[in-house]
C-alpha positions as CSV (number, residue, x, y, z in Angstrom):
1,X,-16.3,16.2,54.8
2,X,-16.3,18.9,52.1
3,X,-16.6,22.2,53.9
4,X,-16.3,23.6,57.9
5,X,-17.0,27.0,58.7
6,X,-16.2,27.9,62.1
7,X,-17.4,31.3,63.6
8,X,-17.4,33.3,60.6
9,X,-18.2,36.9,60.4
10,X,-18.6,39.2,57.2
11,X,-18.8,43.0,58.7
12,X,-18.9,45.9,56.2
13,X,-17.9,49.6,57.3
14,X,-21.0,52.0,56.8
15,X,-19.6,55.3,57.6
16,X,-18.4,55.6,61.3
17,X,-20.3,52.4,62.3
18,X,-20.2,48.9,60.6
19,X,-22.7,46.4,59.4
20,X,-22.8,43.3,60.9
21,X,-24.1,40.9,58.0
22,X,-22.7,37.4,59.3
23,X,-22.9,36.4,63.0
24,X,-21.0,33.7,64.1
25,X,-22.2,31.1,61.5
26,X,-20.7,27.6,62.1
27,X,-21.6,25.0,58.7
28,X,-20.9,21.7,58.3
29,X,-21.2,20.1,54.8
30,X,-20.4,16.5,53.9
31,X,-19.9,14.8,50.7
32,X,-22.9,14.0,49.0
33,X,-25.0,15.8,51.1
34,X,-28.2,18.4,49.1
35,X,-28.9,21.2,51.4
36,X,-30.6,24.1,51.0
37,X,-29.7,27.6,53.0
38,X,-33.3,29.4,53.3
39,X,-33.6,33.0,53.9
40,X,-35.5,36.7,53.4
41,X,-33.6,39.0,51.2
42,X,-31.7,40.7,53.6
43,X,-30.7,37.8,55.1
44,X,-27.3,37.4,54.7
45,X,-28.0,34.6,52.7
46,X,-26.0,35.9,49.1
47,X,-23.3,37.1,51.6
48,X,-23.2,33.5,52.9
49,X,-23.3,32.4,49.3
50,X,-20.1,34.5,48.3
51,X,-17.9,33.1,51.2
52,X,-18.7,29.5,50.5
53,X,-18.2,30.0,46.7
54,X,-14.8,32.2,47.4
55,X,-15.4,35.1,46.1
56,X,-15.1,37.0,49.4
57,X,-13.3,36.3,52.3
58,X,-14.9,36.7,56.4
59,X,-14.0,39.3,58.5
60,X,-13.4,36.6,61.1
61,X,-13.6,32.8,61.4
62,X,-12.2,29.8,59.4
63,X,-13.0,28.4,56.5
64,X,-12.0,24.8,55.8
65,X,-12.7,23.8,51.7
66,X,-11.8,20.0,51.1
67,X,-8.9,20.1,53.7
68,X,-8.0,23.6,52.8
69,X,-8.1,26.8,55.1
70,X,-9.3,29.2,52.8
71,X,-9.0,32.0,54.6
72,X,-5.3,32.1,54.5
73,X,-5.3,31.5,50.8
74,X,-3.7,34.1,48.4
75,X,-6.3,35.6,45.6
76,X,-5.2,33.9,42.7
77,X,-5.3,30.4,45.4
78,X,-9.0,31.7,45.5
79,X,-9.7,31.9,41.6
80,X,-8.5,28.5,41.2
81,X,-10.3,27.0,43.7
82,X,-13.2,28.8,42.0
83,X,-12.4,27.4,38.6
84,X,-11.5,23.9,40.1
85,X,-13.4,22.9,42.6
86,X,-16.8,24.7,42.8
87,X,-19.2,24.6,40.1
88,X,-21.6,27.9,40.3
89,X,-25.3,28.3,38.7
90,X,-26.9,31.3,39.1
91,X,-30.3,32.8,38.9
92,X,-29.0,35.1,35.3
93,X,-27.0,32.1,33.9
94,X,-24.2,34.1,33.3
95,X,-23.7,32.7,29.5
96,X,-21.2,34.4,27.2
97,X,-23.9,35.5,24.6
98,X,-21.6,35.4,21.2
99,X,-20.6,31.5,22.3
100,X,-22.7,28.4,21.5
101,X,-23.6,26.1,24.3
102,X,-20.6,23.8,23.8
103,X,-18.2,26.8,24.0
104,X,-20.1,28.4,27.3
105,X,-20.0,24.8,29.1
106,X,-16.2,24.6,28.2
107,X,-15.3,27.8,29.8
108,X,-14.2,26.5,33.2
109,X,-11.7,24.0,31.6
110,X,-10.4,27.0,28.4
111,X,-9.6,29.0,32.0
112,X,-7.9,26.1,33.8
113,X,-5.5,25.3,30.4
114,X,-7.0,22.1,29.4
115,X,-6.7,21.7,25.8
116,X,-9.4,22.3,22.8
117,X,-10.1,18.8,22.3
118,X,-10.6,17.6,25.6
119,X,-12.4,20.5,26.9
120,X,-14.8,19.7,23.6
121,X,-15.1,16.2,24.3
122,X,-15.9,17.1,28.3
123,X,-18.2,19.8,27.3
124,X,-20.7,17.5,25.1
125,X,-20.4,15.0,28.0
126,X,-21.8,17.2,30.2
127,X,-24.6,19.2,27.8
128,X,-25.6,14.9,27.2
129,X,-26.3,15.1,30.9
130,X,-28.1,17.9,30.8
131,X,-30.0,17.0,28.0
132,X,-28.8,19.6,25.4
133,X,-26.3,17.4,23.2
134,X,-29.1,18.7,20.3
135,X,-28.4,22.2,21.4
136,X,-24.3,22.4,21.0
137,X,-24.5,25.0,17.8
138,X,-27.2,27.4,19.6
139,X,-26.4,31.0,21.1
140,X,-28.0,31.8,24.4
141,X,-30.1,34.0,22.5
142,X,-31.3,30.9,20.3
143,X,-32.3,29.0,23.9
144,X,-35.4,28.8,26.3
145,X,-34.4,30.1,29.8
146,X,-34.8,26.5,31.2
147,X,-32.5,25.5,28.4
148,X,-29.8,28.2,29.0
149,X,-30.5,27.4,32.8
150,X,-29.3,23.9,31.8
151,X,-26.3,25.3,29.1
152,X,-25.2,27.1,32.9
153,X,-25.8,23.7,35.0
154,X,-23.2,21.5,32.2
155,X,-20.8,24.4,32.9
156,X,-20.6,23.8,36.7
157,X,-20.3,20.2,36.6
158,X,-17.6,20.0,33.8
159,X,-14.8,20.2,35.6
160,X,-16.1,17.6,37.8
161,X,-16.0,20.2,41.0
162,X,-15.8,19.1,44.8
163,X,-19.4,21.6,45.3
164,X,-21.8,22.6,43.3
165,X,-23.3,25.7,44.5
166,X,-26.7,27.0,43.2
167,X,-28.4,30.5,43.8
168,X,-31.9,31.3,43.1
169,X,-31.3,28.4,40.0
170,X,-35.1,28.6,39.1
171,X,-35.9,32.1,39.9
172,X,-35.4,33.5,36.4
173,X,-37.5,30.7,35.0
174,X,-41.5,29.8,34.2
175,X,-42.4,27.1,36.5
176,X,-42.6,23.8,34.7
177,X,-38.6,24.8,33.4
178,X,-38.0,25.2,37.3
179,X,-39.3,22.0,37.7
180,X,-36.8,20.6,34.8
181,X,-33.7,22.3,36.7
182,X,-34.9,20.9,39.9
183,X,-35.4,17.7,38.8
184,X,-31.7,18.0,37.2
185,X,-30.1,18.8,40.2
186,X,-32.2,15.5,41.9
187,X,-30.5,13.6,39.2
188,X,-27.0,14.7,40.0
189,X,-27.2,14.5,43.6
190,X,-28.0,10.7,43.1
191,X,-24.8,10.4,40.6
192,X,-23.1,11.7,44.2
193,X,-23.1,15.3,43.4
194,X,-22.8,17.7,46.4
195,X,-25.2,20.6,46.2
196,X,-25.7,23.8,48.4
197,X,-28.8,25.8,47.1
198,X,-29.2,29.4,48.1
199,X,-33.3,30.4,48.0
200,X,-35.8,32.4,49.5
201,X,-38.3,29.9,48.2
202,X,-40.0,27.3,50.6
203,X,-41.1,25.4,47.8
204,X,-37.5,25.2,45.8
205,X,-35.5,24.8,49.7
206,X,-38.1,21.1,49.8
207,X,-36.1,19.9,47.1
208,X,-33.2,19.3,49.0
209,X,-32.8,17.0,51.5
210,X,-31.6,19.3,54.3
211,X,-32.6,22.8,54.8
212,X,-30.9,25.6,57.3
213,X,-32.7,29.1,57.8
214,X,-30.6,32.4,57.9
215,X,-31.9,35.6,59.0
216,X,-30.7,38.8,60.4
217,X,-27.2,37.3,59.9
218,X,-27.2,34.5,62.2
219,X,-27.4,30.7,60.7
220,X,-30.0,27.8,62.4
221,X,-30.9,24.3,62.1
222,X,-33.2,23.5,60.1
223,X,-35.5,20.2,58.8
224,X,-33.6,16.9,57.4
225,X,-35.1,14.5,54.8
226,X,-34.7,11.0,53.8
């Protein structure tokens, strides 16, 4: 099992009153499993997003990460299980635009201290899985989307992370290169990756092989694929 989360609540103060975003959401997540976490914006789907990835913490609830109650964890316990054991893709990409490809998929391992040669050799590794070992020299600026998409993807999966957490991966992108990043993330799954995909998009959420719906907070079962 990779993650638990048992009765967790994010509120948020508006004023006098406060904001119920997440309602009692339990989540179960086991090795190797693809799912997909469906919602409306407005959902409390990003909020959902931001617990499971560590950058926030619950109002209420626990949070179990590969053995690990993360909600009794420190902040800079937080930041390195960010750098160490989730791998994050989102919908901008997030590249660094004055690095090359090779230098943006290293990033994970320069912050965790693992030295320039290894963190090199690492980095191609994972740009050859993603296709791009032809692309090491280029600037974001010099790349496609789906190609910087992909640049984003080898960063996540350098350090060889316990989850790999995807939001909106294909929703800056032209369709056939959301196809390509799909198709990736296919690809890894089989090679025993574990993947949590945060969408609004039916079409993207079939993809995986499990999908749960979120809306007004609250967290349900959803369809399972073979």
């Amino acid at each position: 099992m990779i993650l638990e989360m048992h009765d967790i609540c994010k509120d948020y103060p508006m004023g006098k009153s406060v904001t119920h975003v997440l309602k009692n959401v339990d989540l179960t997540v086991n090795e190797g499993d693809y799912l997909a976490i469906m919602g409306p914006s407005g959902s409390g789907k990003s909020t959902l997003m931001n617990l499971i990835g560590c950058l926030d913490v619950p109002t209420s609830g626990t949070y179990i990460l590969g053995g690990r109650n993360m909600t009794k964890c420190t902040d800079n316990q937080l930041a390195d299980v960010r750098n160490k054991e989730i791998g994050f893709v989102f919908q901008s990409f997030h590249l660094l635009p004055k690095l090359n490809a090779l230098d943006n998929a290293a990033l994970p391992l320069l912050y965790g201290g693992v030295g320039k040669t290894e963190r090199r050799e690492r980095a191609l590794e994972a740009l050859k899985i993603v296709g791009l070992e032809d692309r090491i020299d280029h600037r974001p600026d010099q790349l496609s989307g789906g190609q910087c998409q992909r640049v984003a993807i080898a960063r996540a999966i350098v350090g060889q992370p316990k989850l790999l957490l995807a939001d909106e991966p294909t929703g800056a992108l032209d369709s056939e290169s959301g196809r390509m990043v799909l198709a990736l993330f296919e690809q890894l799954h089989k090679n025993g990756a574990t993947i949590i995909m945060i969408t609004h998009d039916r079409d993207v959420a079939s993809h995986a092989h499990s999908i749960k719906y979120i809306r007004d907070g609250i967290l349900t079962g959803g369809e399972t694929y073979a």
